[in-house]
C-alpha positions as CSV (number, residue, x, y, z in Angstrom):
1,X,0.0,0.0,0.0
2,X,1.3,3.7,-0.6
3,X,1.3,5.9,2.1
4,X,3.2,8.8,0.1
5,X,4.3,9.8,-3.4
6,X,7.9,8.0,-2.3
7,X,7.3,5.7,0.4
8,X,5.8,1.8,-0.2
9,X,5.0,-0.9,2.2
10,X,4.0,-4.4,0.8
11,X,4.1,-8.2,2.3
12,X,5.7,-10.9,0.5
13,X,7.5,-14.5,0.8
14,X,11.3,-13.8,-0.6
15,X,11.8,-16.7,-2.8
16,X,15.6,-17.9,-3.7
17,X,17.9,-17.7,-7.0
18,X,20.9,-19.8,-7.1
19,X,23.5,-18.3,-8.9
20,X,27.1,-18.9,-9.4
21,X,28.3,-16.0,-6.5
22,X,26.2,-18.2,-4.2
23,X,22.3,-18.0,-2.9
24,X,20.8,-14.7,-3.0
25,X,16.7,-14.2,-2.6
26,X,14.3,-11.7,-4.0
27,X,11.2,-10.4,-3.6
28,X,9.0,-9.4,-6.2
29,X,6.8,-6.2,-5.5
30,X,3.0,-6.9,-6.3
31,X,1.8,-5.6,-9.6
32,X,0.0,-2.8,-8.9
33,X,2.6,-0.9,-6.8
34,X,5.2,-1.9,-9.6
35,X,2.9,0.5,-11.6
36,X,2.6,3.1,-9.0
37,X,6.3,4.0,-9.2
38,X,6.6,3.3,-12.9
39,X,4.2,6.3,-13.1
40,X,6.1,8.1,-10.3
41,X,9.4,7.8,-12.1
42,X,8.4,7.8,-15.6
43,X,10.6,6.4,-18.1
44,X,13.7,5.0,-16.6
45,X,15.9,3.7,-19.4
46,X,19.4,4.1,-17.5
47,X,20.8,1.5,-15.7
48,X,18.5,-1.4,-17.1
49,X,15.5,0.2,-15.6
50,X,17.1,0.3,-11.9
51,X,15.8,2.5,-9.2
52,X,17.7,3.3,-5.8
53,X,15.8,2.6,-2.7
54,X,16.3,2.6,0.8
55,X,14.6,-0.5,2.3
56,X,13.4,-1.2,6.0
57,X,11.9,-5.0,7.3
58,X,11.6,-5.2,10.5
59,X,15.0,-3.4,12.7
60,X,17.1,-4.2,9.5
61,X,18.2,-1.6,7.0
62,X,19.8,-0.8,3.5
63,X,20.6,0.6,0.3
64,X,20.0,-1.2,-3.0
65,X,18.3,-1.3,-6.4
66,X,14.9,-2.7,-7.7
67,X,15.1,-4.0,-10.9
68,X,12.0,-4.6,-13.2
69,X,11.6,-8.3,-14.2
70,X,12.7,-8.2,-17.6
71,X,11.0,-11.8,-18.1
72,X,7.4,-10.6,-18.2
73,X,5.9,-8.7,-21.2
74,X,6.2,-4.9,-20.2
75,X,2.3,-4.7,-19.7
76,X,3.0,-7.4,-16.3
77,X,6.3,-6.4,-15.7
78,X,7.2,-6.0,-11.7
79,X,9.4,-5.1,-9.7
80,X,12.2,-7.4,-7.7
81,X,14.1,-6.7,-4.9
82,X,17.6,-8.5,-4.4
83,X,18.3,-9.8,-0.6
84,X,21.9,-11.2,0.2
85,X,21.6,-13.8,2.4
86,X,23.5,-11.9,5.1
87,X,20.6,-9.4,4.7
88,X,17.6,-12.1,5.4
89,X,19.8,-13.1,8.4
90,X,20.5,-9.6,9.5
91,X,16.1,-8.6,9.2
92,X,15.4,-12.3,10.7
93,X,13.4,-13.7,7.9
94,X,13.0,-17.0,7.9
95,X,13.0,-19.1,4.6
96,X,9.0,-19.3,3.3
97,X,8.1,-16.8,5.7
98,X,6.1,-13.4,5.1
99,X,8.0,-9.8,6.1
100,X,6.8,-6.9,5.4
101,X,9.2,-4.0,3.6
102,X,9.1,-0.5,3.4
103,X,10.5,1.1,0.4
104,X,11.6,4.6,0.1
105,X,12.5,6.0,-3.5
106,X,16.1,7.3,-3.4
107,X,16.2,11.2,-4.7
């Protein structure tokens, strides 16, 4: 749900990608808030589409990227947010489990 122009909260179930630098998870933002800030930001074609965010779950957090998922036609296209495992350890998330995040555009 959006509580500003810049700020996002959401509830989802990271879900893991094993790649060759090791286990990292993601979470994929749900569709409609995907929009929300595709609207907000307008075109983004630097950087692959990649927006800076600040991100809170629960006492834990950081500085990263969202990515759109480059998989799905660009009518469906969402969001996902990259975890390390160090940061599902570090905001206590438990594999399968729900957390809530708090997103915060990056000026």
């Amino acid at each position: 749900m959006q509580k500003d122009k810049k700020k996002f909260e959401f509830e989802a179930v990271p879900w893991l990608f094993k790649g060759r630098s090791g286990a990292w998870a993601f979470v994929t933002l749900p569709e409609q808030m995907s929009c929300e800030i595709k609207k907000y930001v307008g075109g983004n074609d630097e950087n692959f589409g990649a927006l800076k965010v600040n991100v809170r779950c629960g006492e834990a957090c950081w500085k990263t990227s969202i990515f759109p998922d480059v998989f799905l036609d660009e009518h469906e296209s969402r969001y996902e947010l990259p975890l390390k495992m160090s940061t599902l350890k570090k905001a206590n998330i438990a594999q399968g489990e729900v957390a809530k995040f708090t997103l915060d555009l990056a000026a």
